[in-house]
C-alpha positions in Angstrom: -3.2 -5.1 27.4 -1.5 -7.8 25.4 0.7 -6.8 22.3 -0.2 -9.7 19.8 2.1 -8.7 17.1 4.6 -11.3 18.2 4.6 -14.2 19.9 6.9 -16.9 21.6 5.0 -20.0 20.5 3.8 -20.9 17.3 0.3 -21.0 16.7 -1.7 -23.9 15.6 -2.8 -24.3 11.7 -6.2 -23.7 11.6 -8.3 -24.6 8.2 -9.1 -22.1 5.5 -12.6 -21.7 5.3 -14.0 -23.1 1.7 -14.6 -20.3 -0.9 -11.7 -18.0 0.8 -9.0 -18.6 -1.6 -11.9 -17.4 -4.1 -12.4 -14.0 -2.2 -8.6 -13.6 -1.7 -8.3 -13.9 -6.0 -10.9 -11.5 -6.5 -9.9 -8.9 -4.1 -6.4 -9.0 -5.5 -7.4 -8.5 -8.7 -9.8 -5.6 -8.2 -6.8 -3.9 -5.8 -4.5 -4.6 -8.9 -6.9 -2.0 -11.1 -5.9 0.3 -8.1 -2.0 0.9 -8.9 -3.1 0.1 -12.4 -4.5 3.9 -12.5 -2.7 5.8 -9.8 0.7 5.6 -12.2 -0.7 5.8 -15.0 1.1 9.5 -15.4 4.3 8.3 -14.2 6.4 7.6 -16.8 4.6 9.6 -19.6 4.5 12.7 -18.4 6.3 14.9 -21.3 3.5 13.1 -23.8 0.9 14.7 -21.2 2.3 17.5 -20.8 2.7 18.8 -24.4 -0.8 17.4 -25.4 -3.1 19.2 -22.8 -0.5 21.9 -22.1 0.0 21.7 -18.7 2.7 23.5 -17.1 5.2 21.3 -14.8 4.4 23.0 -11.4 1.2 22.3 -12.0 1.5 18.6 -13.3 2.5 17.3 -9.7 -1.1 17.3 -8.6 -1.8 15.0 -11.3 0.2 12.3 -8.8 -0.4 13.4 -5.5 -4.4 14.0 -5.5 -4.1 10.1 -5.8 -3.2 9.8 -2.0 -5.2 12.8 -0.9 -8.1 11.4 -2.0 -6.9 8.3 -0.5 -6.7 10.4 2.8 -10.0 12.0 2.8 -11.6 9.1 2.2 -10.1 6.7 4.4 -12.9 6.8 6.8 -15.8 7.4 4.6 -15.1 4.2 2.9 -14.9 2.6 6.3 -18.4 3.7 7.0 -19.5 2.4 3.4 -18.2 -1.2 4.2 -20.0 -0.8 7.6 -23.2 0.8 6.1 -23.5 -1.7 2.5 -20.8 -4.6 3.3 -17.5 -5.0 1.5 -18.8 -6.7 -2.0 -20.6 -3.3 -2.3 -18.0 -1.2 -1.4 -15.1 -3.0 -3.7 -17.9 -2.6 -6.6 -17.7 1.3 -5.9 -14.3 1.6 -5.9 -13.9 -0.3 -9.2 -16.7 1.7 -10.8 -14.6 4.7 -9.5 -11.8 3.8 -11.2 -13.5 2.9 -14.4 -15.5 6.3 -14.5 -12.4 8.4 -13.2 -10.3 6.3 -16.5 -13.2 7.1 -18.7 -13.0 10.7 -18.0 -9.5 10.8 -18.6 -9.6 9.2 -21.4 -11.7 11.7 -22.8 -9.6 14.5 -21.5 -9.3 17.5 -24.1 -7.3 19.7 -20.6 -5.7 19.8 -17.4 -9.0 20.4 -15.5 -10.7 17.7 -17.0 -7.7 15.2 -16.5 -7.7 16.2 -12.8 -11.1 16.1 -12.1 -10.7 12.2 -13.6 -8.0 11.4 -11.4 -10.3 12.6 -8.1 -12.8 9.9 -9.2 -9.6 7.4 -9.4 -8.7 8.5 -6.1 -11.5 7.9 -4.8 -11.4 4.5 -5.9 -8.3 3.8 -4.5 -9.6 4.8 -0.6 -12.3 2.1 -0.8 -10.0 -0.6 -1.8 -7.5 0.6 1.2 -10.0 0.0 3.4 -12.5 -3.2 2.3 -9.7 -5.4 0.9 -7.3 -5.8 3.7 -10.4 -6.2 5.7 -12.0 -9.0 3.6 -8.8 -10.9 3.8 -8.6 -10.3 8.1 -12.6 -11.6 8.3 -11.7 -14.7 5.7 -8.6 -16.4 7.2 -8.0 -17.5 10.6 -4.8 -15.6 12.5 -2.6 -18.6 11.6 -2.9 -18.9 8.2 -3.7 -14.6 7.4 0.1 -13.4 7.3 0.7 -15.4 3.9 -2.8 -14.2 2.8 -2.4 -10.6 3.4 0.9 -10.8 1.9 -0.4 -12.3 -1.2 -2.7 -9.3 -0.9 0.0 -7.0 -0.7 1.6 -7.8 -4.2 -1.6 -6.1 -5.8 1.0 -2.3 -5.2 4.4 -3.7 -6.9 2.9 -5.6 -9.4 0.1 -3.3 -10.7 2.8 -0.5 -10.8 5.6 -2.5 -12.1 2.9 -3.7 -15.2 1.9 -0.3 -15.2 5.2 1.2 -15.5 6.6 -1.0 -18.1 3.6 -0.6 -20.3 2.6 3.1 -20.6 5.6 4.4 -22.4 5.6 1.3 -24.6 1.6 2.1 -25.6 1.9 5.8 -25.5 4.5 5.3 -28.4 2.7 3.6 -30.2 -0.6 4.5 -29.7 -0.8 7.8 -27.7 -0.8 8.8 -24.1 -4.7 8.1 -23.9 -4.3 4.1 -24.9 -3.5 3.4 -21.0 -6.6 4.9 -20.3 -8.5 2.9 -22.2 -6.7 -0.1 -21.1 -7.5 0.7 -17.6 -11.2 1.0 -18.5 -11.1 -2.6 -19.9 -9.0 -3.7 -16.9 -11.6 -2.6 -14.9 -14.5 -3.8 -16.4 -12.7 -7.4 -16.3 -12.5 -6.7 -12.2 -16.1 -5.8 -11.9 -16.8 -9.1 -13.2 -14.4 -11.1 -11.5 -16.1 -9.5 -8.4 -19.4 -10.1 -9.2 -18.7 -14.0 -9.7 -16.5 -14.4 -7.0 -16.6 -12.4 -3.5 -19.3 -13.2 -1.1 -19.9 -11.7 2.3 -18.0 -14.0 5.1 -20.8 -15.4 7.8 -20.6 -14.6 11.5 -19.1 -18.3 11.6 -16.5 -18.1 9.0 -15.9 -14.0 10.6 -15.7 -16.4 14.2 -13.6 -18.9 13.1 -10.9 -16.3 11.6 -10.5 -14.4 14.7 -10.6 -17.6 16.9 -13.5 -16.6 19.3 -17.3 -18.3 19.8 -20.2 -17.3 17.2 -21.8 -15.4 19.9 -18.6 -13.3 21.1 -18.6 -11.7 17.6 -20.2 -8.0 19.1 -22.6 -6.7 16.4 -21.6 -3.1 16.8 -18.2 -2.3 18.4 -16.3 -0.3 16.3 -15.4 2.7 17.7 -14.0 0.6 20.4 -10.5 0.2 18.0 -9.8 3.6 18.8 -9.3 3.0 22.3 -6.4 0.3 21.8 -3.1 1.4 21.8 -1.2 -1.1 20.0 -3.4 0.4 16.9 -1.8 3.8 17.2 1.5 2.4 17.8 0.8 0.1 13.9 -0.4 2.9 12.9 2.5 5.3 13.3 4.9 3.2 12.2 3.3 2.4 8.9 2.9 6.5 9.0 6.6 6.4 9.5 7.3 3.7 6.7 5.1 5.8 4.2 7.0 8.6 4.5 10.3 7.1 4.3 9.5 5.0 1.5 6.6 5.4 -1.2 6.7 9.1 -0.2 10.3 9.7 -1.1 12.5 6.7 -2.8 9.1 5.8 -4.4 9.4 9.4 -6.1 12.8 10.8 -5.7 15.2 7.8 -6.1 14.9 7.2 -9.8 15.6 11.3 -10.1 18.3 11.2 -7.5 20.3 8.2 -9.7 20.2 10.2 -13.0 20.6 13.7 -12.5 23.1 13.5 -9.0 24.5 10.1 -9.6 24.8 10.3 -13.6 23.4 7.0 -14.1 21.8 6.4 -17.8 18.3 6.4 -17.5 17.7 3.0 -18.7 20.1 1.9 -15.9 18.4 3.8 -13.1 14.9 2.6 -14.4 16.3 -1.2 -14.3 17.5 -0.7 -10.5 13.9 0.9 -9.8 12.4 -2.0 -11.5 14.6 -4.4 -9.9 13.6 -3.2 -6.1 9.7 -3.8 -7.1 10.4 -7.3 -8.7 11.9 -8.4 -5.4 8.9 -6.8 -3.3 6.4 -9.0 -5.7 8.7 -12.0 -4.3 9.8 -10.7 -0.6 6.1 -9.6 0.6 4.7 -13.5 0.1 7.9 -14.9 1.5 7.6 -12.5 4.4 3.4 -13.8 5.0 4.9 -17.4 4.7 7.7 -17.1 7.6 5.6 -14.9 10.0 2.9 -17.7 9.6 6.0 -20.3 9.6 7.6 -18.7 13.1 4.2 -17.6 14.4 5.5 -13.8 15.2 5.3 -10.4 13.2 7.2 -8.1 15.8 10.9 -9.6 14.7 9.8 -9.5 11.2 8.6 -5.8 11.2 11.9 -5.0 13.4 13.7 -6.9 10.8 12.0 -5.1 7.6 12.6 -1.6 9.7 16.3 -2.2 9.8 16.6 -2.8 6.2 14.5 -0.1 5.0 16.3 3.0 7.4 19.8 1.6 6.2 18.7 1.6 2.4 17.4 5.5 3.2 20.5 6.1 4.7 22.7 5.1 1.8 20.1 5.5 -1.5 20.4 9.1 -1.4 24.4 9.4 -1.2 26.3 6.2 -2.9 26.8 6.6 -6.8 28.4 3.0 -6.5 26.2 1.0 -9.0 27.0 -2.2 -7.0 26.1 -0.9 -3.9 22.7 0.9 -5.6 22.2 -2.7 -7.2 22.8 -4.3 -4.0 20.6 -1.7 -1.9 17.6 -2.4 -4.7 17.9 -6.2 -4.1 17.9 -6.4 -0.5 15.7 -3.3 0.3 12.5 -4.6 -2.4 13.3 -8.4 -0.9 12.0 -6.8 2.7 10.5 -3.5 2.5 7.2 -4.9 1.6 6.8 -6.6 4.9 6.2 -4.0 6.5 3.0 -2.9 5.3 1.7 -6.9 5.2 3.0 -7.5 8.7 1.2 -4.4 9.9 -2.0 -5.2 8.1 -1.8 -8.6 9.5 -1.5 -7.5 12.9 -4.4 -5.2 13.6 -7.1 -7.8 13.3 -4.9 -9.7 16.2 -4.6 -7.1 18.0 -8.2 -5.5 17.9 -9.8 -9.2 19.2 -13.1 -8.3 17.6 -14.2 -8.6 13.9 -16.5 -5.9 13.9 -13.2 -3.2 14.6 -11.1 -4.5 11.7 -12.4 -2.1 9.2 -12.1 0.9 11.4 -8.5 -0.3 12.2 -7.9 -0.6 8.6 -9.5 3.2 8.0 -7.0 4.5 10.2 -4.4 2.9 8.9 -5.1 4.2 5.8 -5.2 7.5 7.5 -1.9 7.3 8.9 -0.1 5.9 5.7 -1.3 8.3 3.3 -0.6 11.3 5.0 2.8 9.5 4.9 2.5 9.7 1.8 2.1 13.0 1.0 4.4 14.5 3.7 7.4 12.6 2.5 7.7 14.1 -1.1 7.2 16.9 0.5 9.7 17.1 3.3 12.5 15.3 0.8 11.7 17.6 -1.7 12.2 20.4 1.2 15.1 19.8 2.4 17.1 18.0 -0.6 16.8 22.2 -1.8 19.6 23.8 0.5 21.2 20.4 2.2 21.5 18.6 -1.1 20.6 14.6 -2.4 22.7 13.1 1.0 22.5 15.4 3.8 18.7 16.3 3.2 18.1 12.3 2.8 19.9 12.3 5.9 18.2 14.8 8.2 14.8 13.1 7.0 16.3 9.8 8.2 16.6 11.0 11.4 12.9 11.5 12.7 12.1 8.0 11.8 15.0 6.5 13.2 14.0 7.9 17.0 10.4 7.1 16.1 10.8 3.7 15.5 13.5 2.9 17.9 11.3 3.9 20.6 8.3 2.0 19.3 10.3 -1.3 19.5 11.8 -1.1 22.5 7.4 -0.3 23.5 6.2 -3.2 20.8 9.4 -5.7 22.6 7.3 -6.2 26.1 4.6 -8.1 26.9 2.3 -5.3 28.2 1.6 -1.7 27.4 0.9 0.6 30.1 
């Protein structure tokens, strides 16, 4: 079976169907309500906290049921884009979100706060799934690297907005203001969607993955599960979710004020600074794997950077090298996920697999999610900040050495 993840030639520019510029715009700004709501909590937790009177062990769930909704739901939403079509499916997860931000909003205790942020979760597992696969079905192989990249920026830049905003309004105007921004946010997106997104044809669905009208199979699937070079995508971004939004996503800013002794404001800028550069690095990354006509080398590439920025985030207090490490590490982290999301529609041959790929990606990358907080959090308690980092690192490291020395040949076997 052919690994299409990288090639030796360049492929030929193909044109961008008319309208899918349009579809790309709206499905980035319906994903943007996504981040929009899961952080929401992040950086204003004491003003939760004291107003609903939530004790901190308990408070956690408020993040995580974000991806174990995402999780759960990961195939269901396939079988929603499958069953109504992706238009449909992006309008239920923005009505989850507005609905789940609603509730919130009018949240008088914890229960009532967490049943809200299920209904966001849920939300977020339809858009994992329908709009990575509107962008594979829209743009032909050559052009779909930048697009998915562009894609991609939905994640920093909703949480880097999000972030920077909700201690500012919860200030001013209490904790429930980002709520109710969120609602309006999302009621913009519902709109956007409604004018813009339309269903791609079987010829525009053709011309994307470069095969004849009548090769496009109506119903096949469940045939994405027999691939390999899926389960091997799908590890690794497993692998990447754990090593990254699952622990430096969570841990790092901790890790640089209470072990390092960094001010606050300092740590929060070097945070900051790694998801600016990801807003700029994921687009680049789209452009040159379109530009050199591989992924492989530029996943390899990404991998390297992100397992030596693990290796060192968790032990330096040099606030050069933690400057340095935030540059380089948000410049190419983010290509992993759009190089990976670029590659199963090449690899799976057949339109009619790409949202089951996608579903199972999802799969793989939020259980990364939730196991990495965990398993930092579990070992950072008797090895400490470096030598727990460190004993996480090394899983991943023989995991992914051995799937590019598999995703380096031609075949798999």
């Amino acid at each position: 079976m052919e690994m299409t993840t990288g090639t030796a030639s360049k492929p030929a520019k193909e044109a961008v169907p008319k309208g899918a510029w349009a579809i790309l715009i709206a499905v980035w700004i319906v994903a943007i309500a996504a981040p929009l709501n899961m952080f929401k909590p992040a950086t204003i937790s004491v003003e939760i906290i004291q107003a609903l009177n939530i004790a901190g062990s308990s408070y956690g769930w408020i993040m995580s049921v974000f991806s174990i909704m995402g999780l759960i739901l990961a195939f269901p939403a396939t079988g929603l884009v499958y069953r109504f079509g992706l238009k449909k499916s992006l309008a239920v997860s923005v009505i989850s979100l507005f609905v789940g931000s609603l509730i919130g909003a009018l949240s008088t205790s914890f229960e009532m706060l967490l049943v809200s942020r299920v209904i966001e979760g849920c939300g977020m597992g339809f858009i994992g799934v329908a709009g990575p696969t509107a962008i594979s079905l829209w743009f032909p192989k050559s052009r779909q690297g930048f697009a998915v990249a562009v894609f991609q920026t939905w994640m920093p830049l909703g949480t880097l907005i999000t972030m920077n905003i909700a201690p500012v309004m919860a200030a001013s105007m209490g904790w429930k203001s980002i709520w109710w921004l969120a609602c309006a946010y999302c009621v913009v997106a519902f709109i956007v969607l409604m004018v813009l997104f339309k269903e791609p044809s079987k010829e525009v669905m053709a011309a994307a993955a470069g095969k004849r009208v009548e090769d496009v199979a109506a119903d096949n699937k469940f045939a994405a599960f027999k691939n390999p070079s899926l389960w091997i995508l799908c590890i690794m971004f497993l692998v990447f979710a754990l090593t990254t939004t699952g622990t430096t996503s969570s841990y790092w800013s901790l890790y640089l004020r209470e072990a390092a002794g960094i001010d606050a404001s300092v740590a929060a800028f070097a945070v900051s600074l790694c998801t600016v550069l990801g807003a700029i690095g994921i687009p680049f990354g789209g452009w040159l794997s379109d530009k050199l006509g591989t992924r492989k080398w530029m996943i390899i590439a990404a991998w390297v950077v992100v397992l030596v920025f693990l290796w060192f985030a968790f032990s330096t207090t040099d606030l050069t090298l933690i400057y340095v490490i935030a540059i380089v590490n948000g410049f190419c982290q983010g290509w992993i996920p759009a190089m990976v999301q670029t590659s199963i529609p090449e690899i799976l041959k057949d339109p009619s697999q790409n949202a089951m790929g996608m579903g199972l990606m999802n799969v793989f990358r939020n259980g990364g999610n939730i196991l990495g907080g965990m398993a930092l959090g579990y070992f950072v308690g008797p090895f400490g900040w470096s030598l727990g980092s460190h004993i996480l690192c090394l899983p991943p490291i023989i995991i992914v050495v051995a799937l590019m020395l598999i995703i380096t040949r031609k075949t798999l076997r």
